[in-house]
C-alpha positions in Angstrom: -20.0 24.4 48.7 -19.8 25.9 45.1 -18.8 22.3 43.4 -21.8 20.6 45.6 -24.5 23.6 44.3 -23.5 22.9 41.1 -23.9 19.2 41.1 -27.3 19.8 42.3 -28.2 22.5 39.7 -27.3 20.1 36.6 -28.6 16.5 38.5 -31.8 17.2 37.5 -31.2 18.7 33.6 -29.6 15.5 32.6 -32.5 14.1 34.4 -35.1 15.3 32.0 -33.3 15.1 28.9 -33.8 11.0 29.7 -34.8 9.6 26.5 -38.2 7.3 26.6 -39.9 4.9 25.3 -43.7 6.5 24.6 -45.5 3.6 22.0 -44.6 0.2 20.1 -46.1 -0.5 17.0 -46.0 -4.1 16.6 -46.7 -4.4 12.9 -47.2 -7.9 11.2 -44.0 -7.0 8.7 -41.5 -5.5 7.8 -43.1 -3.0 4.3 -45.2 -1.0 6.3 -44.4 3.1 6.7 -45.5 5.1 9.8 -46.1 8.6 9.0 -47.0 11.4 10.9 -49.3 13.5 9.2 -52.3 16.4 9.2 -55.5 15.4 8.0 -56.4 18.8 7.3 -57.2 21.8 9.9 -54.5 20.9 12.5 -55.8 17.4 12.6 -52.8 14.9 13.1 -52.4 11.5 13.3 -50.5 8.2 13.0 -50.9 6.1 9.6 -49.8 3.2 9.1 -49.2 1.8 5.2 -49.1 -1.8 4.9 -48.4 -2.4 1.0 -47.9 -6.4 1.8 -51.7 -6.9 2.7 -52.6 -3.1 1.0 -53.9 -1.8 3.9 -53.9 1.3 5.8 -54.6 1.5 9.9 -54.5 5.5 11.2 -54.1 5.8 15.0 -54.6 9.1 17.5 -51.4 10.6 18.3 -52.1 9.2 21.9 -51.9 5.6 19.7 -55.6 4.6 20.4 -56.9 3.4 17.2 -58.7 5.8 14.9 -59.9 4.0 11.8 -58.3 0.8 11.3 -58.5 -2.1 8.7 -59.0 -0.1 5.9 -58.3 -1.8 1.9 -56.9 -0.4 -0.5 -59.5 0.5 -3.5 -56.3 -0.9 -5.7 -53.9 -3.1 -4.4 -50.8 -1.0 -3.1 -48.2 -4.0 -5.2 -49.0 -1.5 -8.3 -50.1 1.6 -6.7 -48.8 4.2 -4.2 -50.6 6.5 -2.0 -49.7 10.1 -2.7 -52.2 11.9 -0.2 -54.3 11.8 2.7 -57.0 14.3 3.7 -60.5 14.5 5.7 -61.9 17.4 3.5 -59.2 18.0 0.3 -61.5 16.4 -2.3 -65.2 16.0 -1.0 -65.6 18.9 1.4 -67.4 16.3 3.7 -65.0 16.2 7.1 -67.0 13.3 8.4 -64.9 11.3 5.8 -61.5 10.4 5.0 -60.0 10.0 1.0 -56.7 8.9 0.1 -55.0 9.3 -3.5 -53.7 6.7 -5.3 -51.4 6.7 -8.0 -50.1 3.8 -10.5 -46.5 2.8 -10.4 -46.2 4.7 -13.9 -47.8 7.9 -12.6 -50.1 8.2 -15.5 -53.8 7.3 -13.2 -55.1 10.1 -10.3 -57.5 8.4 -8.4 -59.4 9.1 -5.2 -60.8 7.3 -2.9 -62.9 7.6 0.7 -62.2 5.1 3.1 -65.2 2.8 2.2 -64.0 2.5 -1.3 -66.1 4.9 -3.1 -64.7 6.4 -6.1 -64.4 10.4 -5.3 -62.4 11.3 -8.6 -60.5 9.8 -11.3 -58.5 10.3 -14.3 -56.2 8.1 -16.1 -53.8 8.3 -19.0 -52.8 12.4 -17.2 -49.8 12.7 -15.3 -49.4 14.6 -12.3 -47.0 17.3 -13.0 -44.5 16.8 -10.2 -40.3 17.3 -10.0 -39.4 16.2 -6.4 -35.5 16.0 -5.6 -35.0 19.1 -8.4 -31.3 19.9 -8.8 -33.0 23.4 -7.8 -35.3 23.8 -4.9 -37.3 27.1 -6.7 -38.2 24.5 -9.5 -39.5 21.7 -7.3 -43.4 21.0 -8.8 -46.3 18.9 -7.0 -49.9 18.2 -8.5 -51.7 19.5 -5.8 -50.7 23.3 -4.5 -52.4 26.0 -2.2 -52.7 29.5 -4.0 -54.0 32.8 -3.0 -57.2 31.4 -5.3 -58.0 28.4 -3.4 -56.6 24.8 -3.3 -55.7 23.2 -7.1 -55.0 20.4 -8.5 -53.4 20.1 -11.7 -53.2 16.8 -14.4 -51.3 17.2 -17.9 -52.7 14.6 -20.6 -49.9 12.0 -21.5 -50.6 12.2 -24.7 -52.0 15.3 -25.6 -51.2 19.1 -25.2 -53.8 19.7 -22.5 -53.0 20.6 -18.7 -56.0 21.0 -16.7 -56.8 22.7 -13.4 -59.5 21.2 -10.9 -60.4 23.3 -7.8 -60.7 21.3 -4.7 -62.6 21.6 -1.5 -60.0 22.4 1.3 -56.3 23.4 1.6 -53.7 21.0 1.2 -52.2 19.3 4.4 -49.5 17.2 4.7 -48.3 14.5 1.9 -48.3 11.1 3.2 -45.7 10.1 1.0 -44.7 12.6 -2.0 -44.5 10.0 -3.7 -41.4 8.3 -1.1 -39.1 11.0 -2.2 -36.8 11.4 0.7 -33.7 12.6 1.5 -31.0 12.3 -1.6 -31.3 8.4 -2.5 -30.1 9.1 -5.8 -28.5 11.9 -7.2 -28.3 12.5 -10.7 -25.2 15.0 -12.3 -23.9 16.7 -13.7 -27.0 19.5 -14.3 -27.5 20.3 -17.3 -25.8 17.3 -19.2 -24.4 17.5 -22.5 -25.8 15.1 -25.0 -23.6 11.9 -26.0 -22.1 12.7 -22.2 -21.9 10.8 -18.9 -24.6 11.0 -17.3 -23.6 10.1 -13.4 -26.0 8.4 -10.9 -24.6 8.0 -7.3 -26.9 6.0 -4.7 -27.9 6.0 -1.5 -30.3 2.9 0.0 -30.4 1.0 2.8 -28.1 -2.4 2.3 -31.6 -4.5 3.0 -32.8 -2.7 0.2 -33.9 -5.6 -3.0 -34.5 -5.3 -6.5 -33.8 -1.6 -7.0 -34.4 -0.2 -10.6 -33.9 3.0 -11.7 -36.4 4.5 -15.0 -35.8 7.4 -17.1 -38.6 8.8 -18.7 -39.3 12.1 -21.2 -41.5 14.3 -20.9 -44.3 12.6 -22.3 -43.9 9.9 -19.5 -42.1 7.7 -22.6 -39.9 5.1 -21.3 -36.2 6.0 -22.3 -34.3 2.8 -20.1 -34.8 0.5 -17.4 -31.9 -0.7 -15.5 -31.5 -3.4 -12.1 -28.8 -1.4 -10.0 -28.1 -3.9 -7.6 -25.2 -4.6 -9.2 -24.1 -1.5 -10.1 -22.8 -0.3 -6.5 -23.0 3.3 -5.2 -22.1 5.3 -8.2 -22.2 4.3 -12.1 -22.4 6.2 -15.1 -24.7 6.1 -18.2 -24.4 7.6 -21.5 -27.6 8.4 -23.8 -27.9 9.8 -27.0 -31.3 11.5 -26.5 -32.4 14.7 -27.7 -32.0 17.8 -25.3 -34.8 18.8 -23.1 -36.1 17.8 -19.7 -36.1 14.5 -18.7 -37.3 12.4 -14.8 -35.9 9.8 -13.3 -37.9 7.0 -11.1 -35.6 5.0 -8.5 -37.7 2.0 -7.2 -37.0 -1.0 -4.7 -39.0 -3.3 -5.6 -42.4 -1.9 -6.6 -41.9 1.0 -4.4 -41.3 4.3 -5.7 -38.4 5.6 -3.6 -37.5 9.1 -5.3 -38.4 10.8 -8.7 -36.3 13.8 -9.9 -35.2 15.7 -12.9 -32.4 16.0 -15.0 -31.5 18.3 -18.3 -30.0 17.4 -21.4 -28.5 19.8 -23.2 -26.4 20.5 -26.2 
């Protein structure tokens, strides 16, 4: 009796823990990102990102379309979307606006769903350090403080770093700019000038045409290397001056991670 009452008591755990299928997206190829993500005040849906045909489709999380068909204000071969909110930029919730930024981070422009132009600035970047060697230094262009929502652009040629207030609080990225996971890892941290600099790799074996650029500060192109052929870990040497320097890993004309690395004497 005490086997048979415990075959009845776990029947119906592994029962439950039955793994099912709940939605299929049937998507017309292969370069287009779901993401799940919060509008703003709780509000969460499915996006879709086509960057073949540079649109964008967002679904309710019971997959019943939500606003579909949407195009790109700039076509997504050179751009990336960084965020997604209802009421971030225009305070109007009856809307939807979606950043975009160029594939050398130096335009902030935003957009509602129709195509109107909400904001834009070009030739800033937007301060950011995803991926940092350490977490307490990690940096985004758009933060929550106790003083409101903020958004914050650096000139790229200039000494000037300037502070916007914006309407809501920040919800969730859509892409952070496709920095995920530890794609590429950069070491040692600091480097010593004239050193090996070490780059180890990891993206998917369908992955194409992946690059990797290393900029200064002043979003100045240092190199620009294919890394197809390269395999999973290669070393570089650069005789650059110390200071702070970002990398950009791309497949194709997606941005896959950014991150930071130090140069030092």
């Amino acid at each position: 009796m005490k086997k048979l009452f415990a075959l009845l008591l776990f029947c119906p755990f592994f029962s439950n823990a039955q793994i099912s299928l709940a939605h299929t997206f049937n998507f017309s190829n292969n370069q287009t990102n779901l993401l799940y993500i919060d509008l703003g005040d709780g509000d969460f849906k499915y996006v879709a990102v086509d960057y073949v045909n540079s649109k964008i489709n967002i679904y309710n999380t019971d997959f019943t379309p939500y606003l579909t068909n949407i195009t790109t204000a700039l076509p997504m071969t050179s751009h990336e979307i960084a965020y997604i909110s209802k009421k971030l930029f225009d305070c109007d919730s009856t809307t939807i606006e979606y950043v975009l930024v160029d594939n050398d981070f130096t335009e902030f422009r935003v957009f509602n769903t129709s195509g109107a132009p909400v904001f834009s600035r070009v030739n800033v970047i937007a301060p950011f350090c995803y991926g940092c060697y350490n977490a307490s230094l990690e940096r985004k262009p758009i933060v929550n403080t106790a003083e409101g929502t903020k958004l914050i652009l650096s000139d790229v040629n200039g000494f000037n770093t300037y502070v916007y207030n914006l309407c809501g609080t920040l919800p969730l990225q859509v892409t952070d700019f496709e920095e995920t996971g530890n794609m590429l890892t950069v070491y040692p941290v600091p480097a010593s000038a004239n050193s090996d600099l070490n780059f180890k790799v990891d993206l998917p074996e369908t992955s194409r045409n992946n690059s990797i650029e290393i900029y200064d500060m002043g979003m100045k192109l240092i190199d620009k290397f294919n890394i197809d052929q390269l395999g999973k870990s290669f070393t570089k040497q650069y005789d650059i001056a110390t200071g702070n320097y970002f990398y950009v890993l791309r497949s194709g004309s997606r941005v896959m991670k950014t991150g930071k690395f130090i140069i030092s004497r």
